[in-house]
DRENLODO-357156 format. One record per residue (C-alpha): residue number from 1; x negated, y negated, z negated; residue in one letter. Coordinates in steps of 0.25 Angstrom, whole numbers, padded with zeros to 4 digits, always signed. Layout:
% residues N
atom num:NUM	c1:X	c2:Y	c3:Z	residuo:A
...
***
This chain:
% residues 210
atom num:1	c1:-0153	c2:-0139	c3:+0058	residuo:X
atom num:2	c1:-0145	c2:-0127	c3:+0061	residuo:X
atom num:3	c1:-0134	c2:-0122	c3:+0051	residuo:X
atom num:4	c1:-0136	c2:-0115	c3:+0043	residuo:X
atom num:5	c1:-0130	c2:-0102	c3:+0038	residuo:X
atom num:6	c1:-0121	c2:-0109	c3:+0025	residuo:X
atom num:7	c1:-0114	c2:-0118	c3:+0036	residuo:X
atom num:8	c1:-0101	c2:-0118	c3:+0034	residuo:X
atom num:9	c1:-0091	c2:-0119	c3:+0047	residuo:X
atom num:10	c1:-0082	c2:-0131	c3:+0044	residuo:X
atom num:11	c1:-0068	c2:-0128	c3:+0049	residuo:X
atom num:12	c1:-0058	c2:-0141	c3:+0050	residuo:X
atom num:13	c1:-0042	c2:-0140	c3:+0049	residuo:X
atom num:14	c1:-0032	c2:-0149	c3:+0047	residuo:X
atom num:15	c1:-0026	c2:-0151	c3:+0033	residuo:X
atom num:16	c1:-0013	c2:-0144	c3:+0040	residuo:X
atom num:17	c1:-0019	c2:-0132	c3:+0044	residuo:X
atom num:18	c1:-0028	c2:-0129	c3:+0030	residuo:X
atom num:19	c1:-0013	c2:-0131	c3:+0024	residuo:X
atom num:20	c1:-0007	c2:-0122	c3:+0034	residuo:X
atom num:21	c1:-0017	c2:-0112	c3:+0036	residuo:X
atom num:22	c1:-0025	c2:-0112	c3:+0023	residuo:X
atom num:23	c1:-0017	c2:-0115	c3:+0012	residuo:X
atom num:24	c1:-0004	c2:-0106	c3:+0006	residuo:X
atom num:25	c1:+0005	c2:-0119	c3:+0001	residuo:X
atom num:26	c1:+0018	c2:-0114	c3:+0005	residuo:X
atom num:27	c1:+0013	c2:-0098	c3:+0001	residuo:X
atom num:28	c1:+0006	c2:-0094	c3:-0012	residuo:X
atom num:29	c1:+0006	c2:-0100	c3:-0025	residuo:X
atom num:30	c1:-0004	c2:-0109	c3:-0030	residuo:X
atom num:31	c1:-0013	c2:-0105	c3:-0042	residuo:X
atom num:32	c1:-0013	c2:-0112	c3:-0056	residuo:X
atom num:33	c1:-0025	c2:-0120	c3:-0053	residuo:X
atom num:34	c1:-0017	c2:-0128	c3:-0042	residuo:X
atom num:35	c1:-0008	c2:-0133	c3:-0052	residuo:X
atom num:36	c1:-0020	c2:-0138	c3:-0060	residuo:X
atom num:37	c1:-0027	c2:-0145	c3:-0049	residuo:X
atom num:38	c1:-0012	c2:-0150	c3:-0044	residuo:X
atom num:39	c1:-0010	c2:-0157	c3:-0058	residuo:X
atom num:40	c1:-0022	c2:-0165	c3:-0056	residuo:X
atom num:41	c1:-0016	c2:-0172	c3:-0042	residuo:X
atom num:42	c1:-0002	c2:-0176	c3:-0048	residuo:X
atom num:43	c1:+0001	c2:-0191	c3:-0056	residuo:X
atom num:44	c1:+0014	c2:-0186	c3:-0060	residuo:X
atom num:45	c1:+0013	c2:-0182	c3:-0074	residuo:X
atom num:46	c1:+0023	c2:-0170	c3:-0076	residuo:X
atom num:47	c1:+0018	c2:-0164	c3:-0064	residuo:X
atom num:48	c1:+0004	c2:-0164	c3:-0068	residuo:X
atom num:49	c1:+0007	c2:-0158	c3:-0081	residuo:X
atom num:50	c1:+0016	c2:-0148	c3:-0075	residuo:X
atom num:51	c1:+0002	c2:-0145	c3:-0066	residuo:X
atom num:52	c1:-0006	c2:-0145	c3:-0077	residuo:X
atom num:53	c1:+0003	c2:-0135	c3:-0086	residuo:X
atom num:54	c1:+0003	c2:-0124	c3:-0075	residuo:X
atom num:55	c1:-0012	c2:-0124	c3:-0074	residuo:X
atom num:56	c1:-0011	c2:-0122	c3:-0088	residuo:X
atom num:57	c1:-0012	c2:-0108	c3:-0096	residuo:X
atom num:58	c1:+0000	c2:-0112	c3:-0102	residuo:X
atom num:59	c1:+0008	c2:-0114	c3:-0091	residuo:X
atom num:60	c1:+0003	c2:-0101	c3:-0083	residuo:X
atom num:61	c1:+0018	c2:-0095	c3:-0086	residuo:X
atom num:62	c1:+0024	c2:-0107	c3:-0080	residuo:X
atom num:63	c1:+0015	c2:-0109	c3:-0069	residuo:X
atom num:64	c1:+0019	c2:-0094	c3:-0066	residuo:X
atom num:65	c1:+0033	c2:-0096	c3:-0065	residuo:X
atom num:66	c1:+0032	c2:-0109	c3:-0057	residuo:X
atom num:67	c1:+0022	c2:-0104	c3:-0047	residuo:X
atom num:68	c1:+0017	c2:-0090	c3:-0045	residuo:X
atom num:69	c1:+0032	c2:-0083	c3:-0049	residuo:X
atom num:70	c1:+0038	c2:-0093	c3:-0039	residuo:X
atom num:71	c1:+0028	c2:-0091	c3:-0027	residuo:X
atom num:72	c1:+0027	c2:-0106	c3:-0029	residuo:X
atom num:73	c1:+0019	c2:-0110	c3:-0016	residuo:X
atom num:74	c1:+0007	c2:-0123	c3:-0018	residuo:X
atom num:75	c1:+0019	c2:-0131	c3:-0008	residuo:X
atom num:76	c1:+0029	c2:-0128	c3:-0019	residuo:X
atom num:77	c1:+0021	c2:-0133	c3:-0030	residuo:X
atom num:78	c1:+0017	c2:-0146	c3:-0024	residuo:X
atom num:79	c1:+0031	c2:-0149	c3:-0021	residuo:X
atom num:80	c1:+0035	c2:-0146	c3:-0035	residuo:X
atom num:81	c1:+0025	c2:-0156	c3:-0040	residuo:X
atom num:82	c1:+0026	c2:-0166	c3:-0029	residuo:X
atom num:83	c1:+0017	c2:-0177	c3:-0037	residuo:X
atom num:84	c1:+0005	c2:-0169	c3:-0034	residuo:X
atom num:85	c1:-0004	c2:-0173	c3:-0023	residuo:X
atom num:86	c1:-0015	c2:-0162	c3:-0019	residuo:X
atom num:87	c1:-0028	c2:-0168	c3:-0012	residuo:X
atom num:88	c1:-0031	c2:-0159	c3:+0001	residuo:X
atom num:89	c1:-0044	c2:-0154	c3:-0006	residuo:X
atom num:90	c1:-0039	c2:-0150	c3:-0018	residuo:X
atom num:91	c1:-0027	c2:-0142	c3:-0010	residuo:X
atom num:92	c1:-0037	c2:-0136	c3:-0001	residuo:X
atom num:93	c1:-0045	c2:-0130	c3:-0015	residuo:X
atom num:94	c1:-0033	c2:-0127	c3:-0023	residuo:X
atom num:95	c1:-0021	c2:-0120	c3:-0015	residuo:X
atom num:96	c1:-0019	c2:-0107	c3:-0011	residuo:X
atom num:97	c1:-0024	c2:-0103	c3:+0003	residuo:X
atom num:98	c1:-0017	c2:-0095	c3:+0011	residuo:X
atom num:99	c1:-0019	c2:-0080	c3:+0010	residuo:X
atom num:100	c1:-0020	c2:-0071	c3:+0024	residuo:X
atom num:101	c1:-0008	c2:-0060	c3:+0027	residuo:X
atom num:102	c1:-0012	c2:-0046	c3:+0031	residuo:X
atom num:103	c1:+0001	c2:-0039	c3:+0041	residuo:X
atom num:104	c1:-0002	c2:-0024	c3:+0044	residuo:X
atom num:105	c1:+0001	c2:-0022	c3:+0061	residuo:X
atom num:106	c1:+0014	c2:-0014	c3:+0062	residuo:X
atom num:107	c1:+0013	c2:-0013	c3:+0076	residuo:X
atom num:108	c1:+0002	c2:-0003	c3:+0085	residuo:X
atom num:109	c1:-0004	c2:-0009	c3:+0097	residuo:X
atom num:110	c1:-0002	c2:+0003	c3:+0105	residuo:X
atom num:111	c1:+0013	c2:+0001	c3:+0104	residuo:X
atom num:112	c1:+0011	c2:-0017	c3:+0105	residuo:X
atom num:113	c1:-0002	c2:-0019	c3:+0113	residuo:X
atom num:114	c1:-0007	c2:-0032	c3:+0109	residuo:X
atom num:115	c1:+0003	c2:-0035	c3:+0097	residuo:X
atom num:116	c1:+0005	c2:-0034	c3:+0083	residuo:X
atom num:117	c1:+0015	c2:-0033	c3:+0073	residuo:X
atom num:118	c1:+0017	c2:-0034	c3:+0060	residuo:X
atom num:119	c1:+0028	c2:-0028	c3:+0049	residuo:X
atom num:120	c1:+0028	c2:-0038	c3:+0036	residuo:X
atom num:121	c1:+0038	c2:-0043	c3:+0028	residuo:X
atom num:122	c1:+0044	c2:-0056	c3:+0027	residuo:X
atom num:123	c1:+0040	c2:-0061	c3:+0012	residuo:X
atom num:124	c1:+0053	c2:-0067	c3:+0005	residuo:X
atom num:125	c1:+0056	c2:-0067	c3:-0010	residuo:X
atom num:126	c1:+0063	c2:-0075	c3:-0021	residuo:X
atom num:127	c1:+0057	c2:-0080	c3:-0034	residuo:X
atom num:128	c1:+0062	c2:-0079	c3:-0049	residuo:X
atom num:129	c1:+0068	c2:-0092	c3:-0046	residuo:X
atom num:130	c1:+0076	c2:-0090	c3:-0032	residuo:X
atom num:131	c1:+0065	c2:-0096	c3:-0024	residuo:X
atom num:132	c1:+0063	c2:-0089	c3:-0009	residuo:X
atom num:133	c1:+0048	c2:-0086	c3:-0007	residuo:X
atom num:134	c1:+0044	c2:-0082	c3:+0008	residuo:X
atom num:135	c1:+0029	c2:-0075	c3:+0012	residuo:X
atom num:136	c1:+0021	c2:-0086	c3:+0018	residuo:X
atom num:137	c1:+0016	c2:-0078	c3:+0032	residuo:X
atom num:138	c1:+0026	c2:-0067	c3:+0031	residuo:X
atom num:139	c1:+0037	c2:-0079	c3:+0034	residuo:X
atom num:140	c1:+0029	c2:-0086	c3:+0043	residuo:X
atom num:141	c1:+0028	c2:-0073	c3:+0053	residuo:X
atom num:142	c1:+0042	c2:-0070	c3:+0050	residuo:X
atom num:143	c1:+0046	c2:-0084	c3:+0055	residuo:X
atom num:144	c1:+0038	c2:-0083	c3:+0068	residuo:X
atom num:145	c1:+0045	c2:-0081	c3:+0082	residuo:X
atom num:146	c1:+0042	c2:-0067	c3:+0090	residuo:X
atom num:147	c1:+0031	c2:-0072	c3:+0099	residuo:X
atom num:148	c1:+0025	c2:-0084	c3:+0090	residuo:X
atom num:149	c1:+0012	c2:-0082	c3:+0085	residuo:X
atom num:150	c1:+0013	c2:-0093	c3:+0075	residuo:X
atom num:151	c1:+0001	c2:-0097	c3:+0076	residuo:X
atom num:152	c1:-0006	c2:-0083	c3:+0072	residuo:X
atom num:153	c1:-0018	c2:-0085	c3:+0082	residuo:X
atom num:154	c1:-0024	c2:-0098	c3:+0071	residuo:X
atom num:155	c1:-0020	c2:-0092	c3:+0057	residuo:X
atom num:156	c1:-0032	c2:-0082	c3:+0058	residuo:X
atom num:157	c1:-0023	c2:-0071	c3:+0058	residuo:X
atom num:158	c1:-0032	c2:-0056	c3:+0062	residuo:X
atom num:159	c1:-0032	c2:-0041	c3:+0063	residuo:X
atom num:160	c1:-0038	c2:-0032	c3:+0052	residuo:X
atom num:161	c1:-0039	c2:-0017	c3:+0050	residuo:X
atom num:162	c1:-0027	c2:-0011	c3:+0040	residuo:X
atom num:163	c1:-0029	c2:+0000	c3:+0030	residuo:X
atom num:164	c1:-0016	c2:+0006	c3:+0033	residuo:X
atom num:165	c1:-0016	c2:+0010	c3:+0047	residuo:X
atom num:166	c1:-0028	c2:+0019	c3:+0045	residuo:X
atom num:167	c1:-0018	c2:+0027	c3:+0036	residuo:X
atom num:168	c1:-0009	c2:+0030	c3:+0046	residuo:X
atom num:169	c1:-0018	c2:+0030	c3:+0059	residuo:X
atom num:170	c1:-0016	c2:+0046	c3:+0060	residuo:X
atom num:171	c1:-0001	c2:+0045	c3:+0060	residuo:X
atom num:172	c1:-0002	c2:+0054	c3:+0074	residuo:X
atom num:173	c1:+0007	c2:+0063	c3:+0080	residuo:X
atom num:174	c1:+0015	c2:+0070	c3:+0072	residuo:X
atom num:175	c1:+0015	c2:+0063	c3:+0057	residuo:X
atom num:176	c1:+0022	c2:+0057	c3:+0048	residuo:X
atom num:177	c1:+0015	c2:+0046	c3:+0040	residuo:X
atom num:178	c1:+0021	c2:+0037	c3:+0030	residuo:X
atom num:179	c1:+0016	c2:+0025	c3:+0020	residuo:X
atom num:180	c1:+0018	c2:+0014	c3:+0012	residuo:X
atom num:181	c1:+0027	c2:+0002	c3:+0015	residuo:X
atom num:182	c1:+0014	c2:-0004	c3:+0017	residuo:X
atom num:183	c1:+0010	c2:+0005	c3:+0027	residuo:X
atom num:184	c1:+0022	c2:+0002	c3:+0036	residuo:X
atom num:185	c1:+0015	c2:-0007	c3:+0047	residuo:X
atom num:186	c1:+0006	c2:+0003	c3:+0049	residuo:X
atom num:187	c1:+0014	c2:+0014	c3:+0050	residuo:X
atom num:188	c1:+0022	c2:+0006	c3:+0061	residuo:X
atom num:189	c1:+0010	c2:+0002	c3:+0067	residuo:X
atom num:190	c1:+0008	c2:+0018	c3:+0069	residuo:X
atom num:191	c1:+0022	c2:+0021	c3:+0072	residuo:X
atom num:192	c1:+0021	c2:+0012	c3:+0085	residuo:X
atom num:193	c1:+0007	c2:+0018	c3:+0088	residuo:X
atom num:194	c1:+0013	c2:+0032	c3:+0088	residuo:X
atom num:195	c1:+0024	c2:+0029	c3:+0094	residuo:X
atom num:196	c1:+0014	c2:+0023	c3:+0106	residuo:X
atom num:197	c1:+0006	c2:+0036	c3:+0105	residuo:X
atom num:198	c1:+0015	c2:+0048	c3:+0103	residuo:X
atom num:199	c1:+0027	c2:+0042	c3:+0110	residuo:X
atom num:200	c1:+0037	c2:+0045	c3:+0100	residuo:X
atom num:201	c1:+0046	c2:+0037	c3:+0093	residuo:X
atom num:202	c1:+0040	c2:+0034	c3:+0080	residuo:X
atom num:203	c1:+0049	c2:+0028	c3:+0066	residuo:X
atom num:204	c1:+0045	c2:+0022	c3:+0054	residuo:X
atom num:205	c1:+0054	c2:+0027	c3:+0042	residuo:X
atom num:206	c1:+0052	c2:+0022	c3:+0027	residuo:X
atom num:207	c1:+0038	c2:+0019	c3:+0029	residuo:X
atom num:208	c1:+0036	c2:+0032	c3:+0035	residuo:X
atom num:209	c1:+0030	c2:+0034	c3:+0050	residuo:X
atom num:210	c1:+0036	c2:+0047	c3:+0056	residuo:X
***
């Protein structure tokens, strides 16, 4: 009998690469209902009711402090209740999945043939209580060594159009166009494409391109 159109195509991976590829434990914090389900999978008694008191209403305050306030990644919670053993199913249905990264192209190709670059910056903070917090991906590039891809190819990285590049596409000949410090990528990209195309040295000064 042939398939028919409600077959599903079945995709295998290792337990290591759904953890390394799918699911954000080291990154984003979990939601209240993974403390619920957590106290369910732990014999030690102070534990499960320290569980069971953050999925409550009344220890939404609490819950807030401990976990969303301090950026308290899934890792960081299992290590803090270390009596808790999560069955691979109920991981897979409960923790937060990795979310995907968009970088604007700062560079033109007309000035880097078959290259691109990107400008970002390098998340790093400090919660209330003196803990160093660092961006999940923005770390992970910064920590890369010129020429490495890192594996780029296999995390289904791609190319989609911008909405800020059509706003300064007709930046031409003699003009002055500036824009947000969201826009500054953009305004590189054009700097180099102009550069390129008039031949004349082109700066970017306080988010402004002359």
């Amino acid at each position: 009998m042939p398939p028919s159109n409600t077959t599903r195509a079945v995709c295998e991976a290792t337990v290591r690469a759904v953890v390394q590829g799918v699911l954000d434990l080291s990154g984003a914090s979990p939601r209240r209902y993974m403390f619920q389900v957590l106290s369910h999978f732990t014999d030690n008694k102070l534990q499960r009711e320290r569980l069971q008191y953050f999925a409550t209403a009344e220890g939404r305050e609490d819950l807030y402090r401990y976990n969303q306030r301090e950026r308290r990644s899934l890792l960081e919670v299992l290590q803090d209740f270390p009596a808790a053993a999560f069955p691979l199913e109920w991981l897979l249905e409960s923790a937060p999945l990795l979310s995907p990264r968009q970088f604007s192209i700062a560079s033109s190709p007309l000035a880097h043939p078959g290259r691109a670059a990107i400008l970002m910056a390098v998340v790093r903070w400090t919660t209330p209580t003196k803990r160093i917090r660092q961006g999940l991906l923005s770390n992970w590039l910064a920590g890369l060594k010129p020429g490495c891809n890192g594996g780029l190819n296999d995390t289904g990285s791609g190319i989609t159009n911008g909405a800020v590049a059509a706003a300064v596409a007709a930046c031409n000949g003699d003009a002055n166009c500036s824009g947000s410090k969201d826009s500054v990528t953009s305004l590189q990209q054009q700097q180099q494409r102009r550069t390129v195309l008039v031949r004349v040295p082109v700066w970017i000064d306080n988010g402004a391109l002359r």
